[in-house]
N, C-alpha and C positions, 0 to 999 in steps of 0.2 A: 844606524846600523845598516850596511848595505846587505842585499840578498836577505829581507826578513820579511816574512805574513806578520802581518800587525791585523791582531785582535782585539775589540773593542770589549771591555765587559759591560755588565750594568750600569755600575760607575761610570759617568759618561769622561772622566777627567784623570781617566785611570788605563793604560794600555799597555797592553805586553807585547812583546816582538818576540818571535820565535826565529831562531837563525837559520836560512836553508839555505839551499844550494840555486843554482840554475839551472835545468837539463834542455832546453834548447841555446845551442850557439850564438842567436839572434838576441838574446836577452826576453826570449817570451816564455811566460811560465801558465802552466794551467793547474786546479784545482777544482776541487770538485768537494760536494757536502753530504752524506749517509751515511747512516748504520749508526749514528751518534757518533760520526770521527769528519775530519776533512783530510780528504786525501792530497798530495801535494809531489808533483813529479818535479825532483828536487835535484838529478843529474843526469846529465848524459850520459854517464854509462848504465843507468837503467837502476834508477831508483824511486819506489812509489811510496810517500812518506805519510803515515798515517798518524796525525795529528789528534790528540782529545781537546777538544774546545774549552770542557769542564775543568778541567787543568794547565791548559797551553802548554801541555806537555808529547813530544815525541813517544809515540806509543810501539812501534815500529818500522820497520824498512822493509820492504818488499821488491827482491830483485823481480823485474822485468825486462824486455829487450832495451840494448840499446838505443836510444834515438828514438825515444819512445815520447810521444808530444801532446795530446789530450785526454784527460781523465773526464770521465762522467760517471755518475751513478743512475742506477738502476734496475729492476729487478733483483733484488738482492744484492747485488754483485757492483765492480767496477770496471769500467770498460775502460781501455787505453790503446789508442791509437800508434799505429809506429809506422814512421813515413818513408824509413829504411828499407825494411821489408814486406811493405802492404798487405798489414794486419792490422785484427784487432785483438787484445788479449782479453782475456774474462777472469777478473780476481776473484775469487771468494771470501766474503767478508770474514767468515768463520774461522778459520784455514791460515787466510792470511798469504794466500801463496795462486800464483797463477794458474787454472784448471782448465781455459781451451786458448788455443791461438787460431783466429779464423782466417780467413786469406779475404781479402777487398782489392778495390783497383788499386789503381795506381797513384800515389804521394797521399794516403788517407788524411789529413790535415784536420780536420774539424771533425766532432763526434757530436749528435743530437738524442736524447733517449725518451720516447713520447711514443703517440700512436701505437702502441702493442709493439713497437720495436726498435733497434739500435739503430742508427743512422750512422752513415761516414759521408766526411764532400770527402772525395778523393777530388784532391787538386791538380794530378798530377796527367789522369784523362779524362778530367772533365765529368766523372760521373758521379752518380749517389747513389751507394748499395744499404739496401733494407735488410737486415738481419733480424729471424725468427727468435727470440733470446730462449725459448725453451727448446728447439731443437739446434740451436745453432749454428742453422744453415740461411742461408738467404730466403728471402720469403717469397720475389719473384724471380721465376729464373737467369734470368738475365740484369742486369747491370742496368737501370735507371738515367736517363740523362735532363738534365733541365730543358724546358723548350725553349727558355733562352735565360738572357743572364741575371734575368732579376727574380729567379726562382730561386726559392730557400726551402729548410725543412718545414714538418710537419709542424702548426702552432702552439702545440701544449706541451714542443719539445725543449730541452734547455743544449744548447750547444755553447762547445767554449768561444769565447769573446763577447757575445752578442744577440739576442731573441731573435728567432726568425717571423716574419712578418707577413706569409703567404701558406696557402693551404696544400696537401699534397696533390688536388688533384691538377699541381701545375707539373707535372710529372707524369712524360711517356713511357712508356718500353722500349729500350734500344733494340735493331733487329740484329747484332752484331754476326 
């Protein structure tokens, strides 16, 4: 089946396919695991698709922005990156429904949630903004830049594709 999360249960000889969609035009898809659901951005026109494992059942759809490309969890909540409008949005698991849109640099691409806070790479200038998740304002004032390119997030953070492999304090203050 194409376009499906394939869940493995117990049974190790036994798998379910859930059917989704795509929502990046590149074929790259992101997901993400809390609250007891997997969350799964499942269209480009802005759909966050909350999955029960216990079930492999569709539990709901959650509109968010268009062009909306990594999910993470944590602190309660889901965070989702949109590379359209260089934000990040804050679902509420409760709710079920979007409750803040934060402004980041520019092309946010990748989301990290660790060290007391949200991470985005903004791919688009090169930076990494840190976001407070209980005031949901940045936490240094300025816009963070790597001192160079083999700098990643925080280590006990999980970001989509890939574990980062370096500690934060490879991270200046930009004087923009």
């Amino acid at each position: 089946m194409k376009n499906a999360l394939s869940h493995r249960h117990e049974n190790r000889h036994h798998r379910k396919k859930i059917p989704t969609g795509i929502a990046d035009e590149n074929g790259e898809m992101s997901l993400a695991a809390g609250d007891g659901s997997i969350w799964l951005l499942s269209d480009s026109l802005g759909v966050l698709s909350r999955i029960s494992p216990a079930s492999n059942a569709l539990q709901t759809k959650i509109m968010v922005k268009p062009h909306s490309y990594c999910a993470g969890f944590g602190f309660h909540s889901v965070w989702v990156t949109n590379t359209r409008d260089n934000s990040v949005q804050r679902i509420d698991c409760k709710t079920d429904s979007v409750i803040s849109v934060l402004p980041v640099g520019s092309g946010p691409r990748f989301l990290a949630i660790g060290e007391k806070a949200v991470w985005t790479l903004n791919q688009g200038d090169g930076t990494v903004t840190r976001i407070d998740p209980t005031s949901g304002k940045e936490i240094v004032p300025s816009t963070l830049r790597p001192r160079d390119r083999e700098a990643t997030l925080p280590p006990a953070a999980v970001k989509c594709g890939s574990y980062p492999k370096t500690r934060t304090d490879r991270f200046k203050r930009s004087t923009r």
